[in-house]
C-alpha positions as CSV (number, residue, x, y, z in Angstrom):
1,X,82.6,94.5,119.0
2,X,83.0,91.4,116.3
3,X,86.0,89.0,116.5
4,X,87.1,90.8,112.8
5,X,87.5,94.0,114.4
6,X,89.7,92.8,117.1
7,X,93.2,93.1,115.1
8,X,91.9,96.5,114.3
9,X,91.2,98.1,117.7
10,X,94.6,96.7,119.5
11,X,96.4,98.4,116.1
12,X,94.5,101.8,117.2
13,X,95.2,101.2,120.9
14,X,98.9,100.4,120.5
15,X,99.3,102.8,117.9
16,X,98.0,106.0,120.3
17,X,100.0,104.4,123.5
18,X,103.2,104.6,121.6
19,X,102.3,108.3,120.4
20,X,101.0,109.5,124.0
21,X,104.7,107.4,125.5
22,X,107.2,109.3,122.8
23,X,104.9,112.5,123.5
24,X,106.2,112.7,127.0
25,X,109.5,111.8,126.4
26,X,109.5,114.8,124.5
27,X,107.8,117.0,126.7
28,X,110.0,115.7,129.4
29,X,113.4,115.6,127.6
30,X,112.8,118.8,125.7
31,X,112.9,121.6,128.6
32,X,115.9,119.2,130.5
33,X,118.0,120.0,127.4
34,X,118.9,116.3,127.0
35,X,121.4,115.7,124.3
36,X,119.7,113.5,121.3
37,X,116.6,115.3,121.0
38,X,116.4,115.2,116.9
39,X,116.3,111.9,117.5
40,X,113.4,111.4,119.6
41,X,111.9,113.7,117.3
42,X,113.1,111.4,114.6
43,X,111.5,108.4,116.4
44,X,108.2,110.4,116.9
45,X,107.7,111.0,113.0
46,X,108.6,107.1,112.7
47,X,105.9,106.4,115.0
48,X,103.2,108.5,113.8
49,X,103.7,107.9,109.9
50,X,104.4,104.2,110.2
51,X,101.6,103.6,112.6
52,X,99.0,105.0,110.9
53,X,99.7,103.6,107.9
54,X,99.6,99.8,109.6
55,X,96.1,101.1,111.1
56,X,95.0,101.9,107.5
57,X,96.3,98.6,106.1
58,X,94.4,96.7,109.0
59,X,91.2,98.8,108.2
60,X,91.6,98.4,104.4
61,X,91.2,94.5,104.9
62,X,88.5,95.0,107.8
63,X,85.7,96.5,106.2
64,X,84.4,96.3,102.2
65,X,81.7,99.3,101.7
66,X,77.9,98.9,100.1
67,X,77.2,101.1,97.0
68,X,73.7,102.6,97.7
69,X,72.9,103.0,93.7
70,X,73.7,99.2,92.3
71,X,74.2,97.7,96.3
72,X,77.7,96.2,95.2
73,X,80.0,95.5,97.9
74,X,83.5,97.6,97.4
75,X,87.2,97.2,98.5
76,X,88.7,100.0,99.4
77,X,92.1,100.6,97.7
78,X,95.5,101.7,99.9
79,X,94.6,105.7,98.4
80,X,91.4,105.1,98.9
81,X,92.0,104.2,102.7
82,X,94.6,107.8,103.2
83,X,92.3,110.0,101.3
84,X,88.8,109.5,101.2
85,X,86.2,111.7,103.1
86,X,84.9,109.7,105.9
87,X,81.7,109.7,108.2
88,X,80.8,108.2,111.1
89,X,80.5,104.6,109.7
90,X,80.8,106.0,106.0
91,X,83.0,106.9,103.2
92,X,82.9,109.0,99.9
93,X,84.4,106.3,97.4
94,X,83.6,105.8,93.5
95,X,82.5,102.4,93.0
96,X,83.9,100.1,90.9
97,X,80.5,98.9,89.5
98,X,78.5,101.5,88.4
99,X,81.3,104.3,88.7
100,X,79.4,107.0,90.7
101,X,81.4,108.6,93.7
102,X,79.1,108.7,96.9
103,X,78.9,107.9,100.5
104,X,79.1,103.9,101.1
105,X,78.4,103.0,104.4
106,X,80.6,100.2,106.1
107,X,80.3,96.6,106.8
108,X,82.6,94.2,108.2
109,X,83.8,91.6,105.8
């Protein structure tokens, strides 16, 4: 683990507590027949969307990705970050230099 990946792994880490906490509360409230369920539900969908998103920001400004073809060094736009194919420590991205769309593998910046 590098010091630049640090913001990125206590994102993750908060981001699946706070999933794994308003999973339970649903599981818990939901056979109870608690009053105010849509909004857990509501607060779930917060949770999930919003904290992915803040992961993929975090990520997006962790690592830049290495053309194989001209070896440029890519940024990964916010699209980019939601919709590209991924690999282990790879992405299928078109590079801005030579415009071909392959696999880049990672580096941190």
């Amino acid at each position: 683990m590098n010091k630049k990946e640090l913001p990125l792994i206590i994102a993750t880490i908060t981001y699946l507590i706070l999933l794994v906490m308003c999973l339970l509360m649903l599981f818990i409230c939901i056979p109870l027949e608690v009053t105010g369920i849509e909004y857990l539900i509501i607060i779930f969908m917060a949770v999930l969307i919003i904290g992915y998103l803040v992961v993929a920001l975090i990520r997006m400004n962790t690592y830049v990705y290495k053309c194989p073809h001209c070896e440029s060094f890519n940024r990964m736009n916010f699209i980019e970050v939601l919709f590209s194919k991924r690999g282990n420590n790879e992405r299928k991205l078109k590079c801005k230099t030579c415009k071909l769309t392959q696999y880049m593998e990672r580096y941190l910046k």
